[in-house]
N, C-alpha and C positions, 0 to 999 in steps of 0.2 A: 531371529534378530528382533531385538525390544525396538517398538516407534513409542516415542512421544507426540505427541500435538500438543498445541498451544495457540491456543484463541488470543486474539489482540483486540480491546476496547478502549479506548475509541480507535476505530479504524482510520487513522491520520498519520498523515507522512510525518509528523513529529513523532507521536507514540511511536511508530514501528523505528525511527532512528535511536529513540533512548534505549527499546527493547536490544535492538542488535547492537549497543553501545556497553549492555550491562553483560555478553557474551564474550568470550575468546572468540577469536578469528575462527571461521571452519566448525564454528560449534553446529550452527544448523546446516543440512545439506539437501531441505525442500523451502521455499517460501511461496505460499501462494497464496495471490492477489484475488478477494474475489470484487470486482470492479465494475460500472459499467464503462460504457464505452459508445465513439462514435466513428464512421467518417466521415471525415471532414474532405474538401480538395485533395481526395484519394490516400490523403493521411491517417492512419491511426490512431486515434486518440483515446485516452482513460481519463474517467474522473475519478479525483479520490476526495475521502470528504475535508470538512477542515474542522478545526478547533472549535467551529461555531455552526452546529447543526441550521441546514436551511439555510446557509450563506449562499444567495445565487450569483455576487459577482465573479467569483474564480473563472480562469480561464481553465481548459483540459489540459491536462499534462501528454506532452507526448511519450511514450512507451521509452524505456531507456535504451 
């Protein structure tokens, strides 16, 4: 079976929304995040980056 990969730059929740915006539905069937992360009050949390490298007010995103 043929794999593709496809690297995402910038690695931002926007970029990855126009990416899967410019696919059919079902087109990919792996995405993986590579992220850091913390926890928080026994919470999981991810940061992703933003539009603006070195932005440190964001909050973490929690995991969907």
């Amino acid at each position: 079976m043929p794999v593709n990969i496809e690297m995402l730059r910038p690695g931002t929740r926007e970029a990855l929304k126009k990416r899967l915006a410019m696919q059919k539905k079902g087109h990919y069937h792996i995405i993986h995040l590579d992220v850091h992360g913390e926890l928080r009050d026994n919470t999981p949390l991810i940061h992703l980056e933003t539009e603006q490298p070195n932005h440190t007010n964001e909050k973490p995103t929690p995991p969907p």
